[in-house]
C-alpha positions in Angstrom: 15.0 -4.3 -11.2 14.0 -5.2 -7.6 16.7 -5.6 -5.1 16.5 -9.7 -3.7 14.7 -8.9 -0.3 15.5 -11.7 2.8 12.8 -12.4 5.4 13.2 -12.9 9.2 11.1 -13.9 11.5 12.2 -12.3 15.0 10.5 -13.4 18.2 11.1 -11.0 21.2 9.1 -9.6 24.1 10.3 -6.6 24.8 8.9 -4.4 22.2 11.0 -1.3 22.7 14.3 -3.2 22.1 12.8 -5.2 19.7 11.7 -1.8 17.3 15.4 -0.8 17.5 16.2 -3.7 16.3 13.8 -4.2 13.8 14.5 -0.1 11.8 18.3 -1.4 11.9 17.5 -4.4 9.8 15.0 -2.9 7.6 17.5 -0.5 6.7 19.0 -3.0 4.7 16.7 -5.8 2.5 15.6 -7.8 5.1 11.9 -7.8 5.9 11.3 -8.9 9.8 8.1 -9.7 11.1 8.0 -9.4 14.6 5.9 -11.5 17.2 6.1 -11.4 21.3 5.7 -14.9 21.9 6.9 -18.3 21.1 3.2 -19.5 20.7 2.7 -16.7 17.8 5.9 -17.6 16.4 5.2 -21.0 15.7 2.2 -20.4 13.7 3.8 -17.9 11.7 6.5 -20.5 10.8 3.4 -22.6 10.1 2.0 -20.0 7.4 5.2 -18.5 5.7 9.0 -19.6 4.6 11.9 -17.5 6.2 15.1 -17.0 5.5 16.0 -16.8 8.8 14.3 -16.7 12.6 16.0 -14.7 15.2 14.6 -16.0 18.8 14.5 -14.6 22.3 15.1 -17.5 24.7 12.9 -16.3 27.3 9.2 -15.6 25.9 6.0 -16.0 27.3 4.0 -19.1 26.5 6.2 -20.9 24.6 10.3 -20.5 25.3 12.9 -20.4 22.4 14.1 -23.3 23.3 10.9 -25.2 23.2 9.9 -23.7 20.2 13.6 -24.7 18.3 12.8 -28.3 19.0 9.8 -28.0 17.5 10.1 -25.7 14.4 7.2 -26.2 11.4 8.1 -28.5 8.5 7.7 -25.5 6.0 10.9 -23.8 8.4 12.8 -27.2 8.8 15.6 -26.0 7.4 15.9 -22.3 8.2 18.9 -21.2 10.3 18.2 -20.2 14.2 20.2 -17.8 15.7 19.3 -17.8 20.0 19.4 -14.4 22.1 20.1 -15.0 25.2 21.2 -14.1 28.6 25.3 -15.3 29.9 23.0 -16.5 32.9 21.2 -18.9 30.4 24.1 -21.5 29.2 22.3 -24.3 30.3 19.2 -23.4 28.0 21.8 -22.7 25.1 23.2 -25.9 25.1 19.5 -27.4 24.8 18.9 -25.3 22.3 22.2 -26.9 20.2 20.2 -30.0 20.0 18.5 -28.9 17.2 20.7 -28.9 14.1 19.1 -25.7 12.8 20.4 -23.5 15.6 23.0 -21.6 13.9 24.1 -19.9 17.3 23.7 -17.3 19.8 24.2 -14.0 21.1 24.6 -12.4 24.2 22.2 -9.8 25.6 22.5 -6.9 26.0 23.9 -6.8 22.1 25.2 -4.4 19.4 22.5 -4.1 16.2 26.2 -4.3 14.0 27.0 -8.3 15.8 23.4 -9.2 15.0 23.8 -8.1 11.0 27.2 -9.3 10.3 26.0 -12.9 12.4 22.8 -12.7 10.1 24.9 -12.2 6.8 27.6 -15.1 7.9 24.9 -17.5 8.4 23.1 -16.7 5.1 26.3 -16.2 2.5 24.8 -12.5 2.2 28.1 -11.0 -0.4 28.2 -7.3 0.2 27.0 -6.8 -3.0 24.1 -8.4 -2.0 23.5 -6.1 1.3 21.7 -2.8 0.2 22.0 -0.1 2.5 18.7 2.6 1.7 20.7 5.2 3.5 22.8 5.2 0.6 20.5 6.5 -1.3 18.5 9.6 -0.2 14.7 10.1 -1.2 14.3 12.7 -3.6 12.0 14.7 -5.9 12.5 16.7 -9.0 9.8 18.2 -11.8 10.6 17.2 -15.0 9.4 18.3 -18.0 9.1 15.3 -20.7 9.1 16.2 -24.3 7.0 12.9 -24.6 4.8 13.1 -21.8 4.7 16.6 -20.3 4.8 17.8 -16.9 5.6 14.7 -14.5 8.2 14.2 -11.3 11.2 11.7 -10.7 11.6 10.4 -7.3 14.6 9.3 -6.9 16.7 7.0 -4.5 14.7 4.9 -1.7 12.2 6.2 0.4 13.0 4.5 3.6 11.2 6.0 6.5 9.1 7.9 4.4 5.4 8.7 3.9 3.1 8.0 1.3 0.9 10.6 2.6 4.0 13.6 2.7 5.5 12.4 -0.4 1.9 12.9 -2.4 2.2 16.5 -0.7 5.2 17.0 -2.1 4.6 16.1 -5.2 1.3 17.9 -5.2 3.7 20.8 -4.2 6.1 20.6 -6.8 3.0 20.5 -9.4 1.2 23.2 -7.9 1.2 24.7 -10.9 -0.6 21.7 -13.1 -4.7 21.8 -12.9 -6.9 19.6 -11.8 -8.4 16.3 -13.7 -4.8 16.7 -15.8 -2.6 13.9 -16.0 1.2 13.3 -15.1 3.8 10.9 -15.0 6.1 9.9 -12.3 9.4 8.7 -13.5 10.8 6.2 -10.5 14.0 4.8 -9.9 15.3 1.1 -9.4 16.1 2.6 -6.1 12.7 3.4 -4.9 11.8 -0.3 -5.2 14.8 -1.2 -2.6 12.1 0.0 -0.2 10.0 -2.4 2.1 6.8 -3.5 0.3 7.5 -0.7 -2.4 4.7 -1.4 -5.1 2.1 -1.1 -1.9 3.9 2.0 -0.9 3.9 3.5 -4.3 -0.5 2.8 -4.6 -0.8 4.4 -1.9 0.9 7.8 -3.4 -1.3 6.9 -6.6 -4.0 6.7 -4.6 -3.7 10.0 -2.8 -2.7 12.0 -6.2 -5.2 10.6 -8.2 -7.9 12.3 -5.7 -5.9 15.1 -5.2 -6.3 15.9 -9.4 -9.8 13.9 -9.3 -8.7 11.2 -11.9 -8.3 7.9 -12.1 -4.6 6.5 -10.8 -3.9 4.8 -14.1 -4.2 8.1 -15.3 -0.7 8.8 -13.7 1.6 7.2 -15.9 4.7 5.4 -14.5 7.9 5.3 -16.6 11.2 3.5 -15.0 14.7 5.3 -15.0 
């Protein structure tokens, strides 16, 4: 089962505060796409539905709060929450004009204020907030009375990489020959990841050279 993922658009300039930012929430199932301008903000609200837009007020080419008083049909009704400056009250209050703006915080800011805002704004139950350090990345060799040799990889493999993990598991099966097949046993955790079925291809991908056969040769059981 794949964990209910919500996506955020987040428009800030500074790119180094912005990354921060952006690893804390994709820690948890949010999915952020980040731009550095209001102008490349609009059109992604043009292109794609969010669940939620996070805005720096002061952006090059087009401010926040020109760009909340004119937000895309398709994003008409997505909540706006405004970081800001205190020196910027004026440009806050603007901002209130448009009934989407859900509110505001203060720069310099803690990642916590801008999660618990984000999951007050949206109804987000804690049930519903997966953290992925909760569940460590993991790999075992299992040996399938079914299916053979194969590996599990368990929990979520948040701030991984495909390219390790198929070294790893190339590792693990050192033992198992070339143009054999396997099967990878995954767990509902692994899909908790961001954009998990391309991040599990790309393994595939790498494994299925490694052992020079084809990647639906690798079978793929759920646990």
């Amino acid at each position: 089962m794949v964990q209910s993922s919500f996506k955020v658009l987040f428009a800030e300039d500074n790119e180094s505060s912005a990354e921060l930012l952006i690893h804390f929430l994709e820690r948890f199932n949010f999915e952020v796409d980040h731009v550095m301008d209001g102008m490349n903000a609009e059109l992604k609200l043009r292109k794609s539905k969010y669940d939620f837009i996070l805005l720096d007020n002061k952006m090059p080419i087009l401010s926040g709060v020109r760009l909340a008083s004119k937000i895309p049909d398709m994003n008409k009704n997505t909540p706006i929450i405004f970081l800001t400056a205190s020196n910027e009250k004026e440009d806050v209050i603007s901002a209130f004009q448009s009934k989407q703006l859900a509110g505001y915080i203060l720069k310099p800011f803690e990642q916590e204020k801008v999660l618990e805002k984000i999951t007050s704004v949206l109804k987000i139950s804690e049930n519903m907030l997966i953290d992925k350090k909760k569940f460590p990345f993991s790999i075992e060799k299992v040996d399938n009375k079914t299916y053979g040799i194969g590996v599990k990889l368990i929990g979520c493999p948040y701030m991984k990489n495909s390219e390790k993990i198929a070294q790893e598991i190339a590792f693990i099966l050192k033992d198992l020959p070339v143009r054999h097949t396997f099967f990878m046993e995954i767990g509902k955790e692994f899909y908790y990841y961001k954009k998990a079925q391309e991040f599990l291809s790309s393994i595939l991908k790498r494994l299925a050279s490694k052992y020079e056969i084809k990647e639906e040769d690798i079978l793929i059981l759920s646990s």
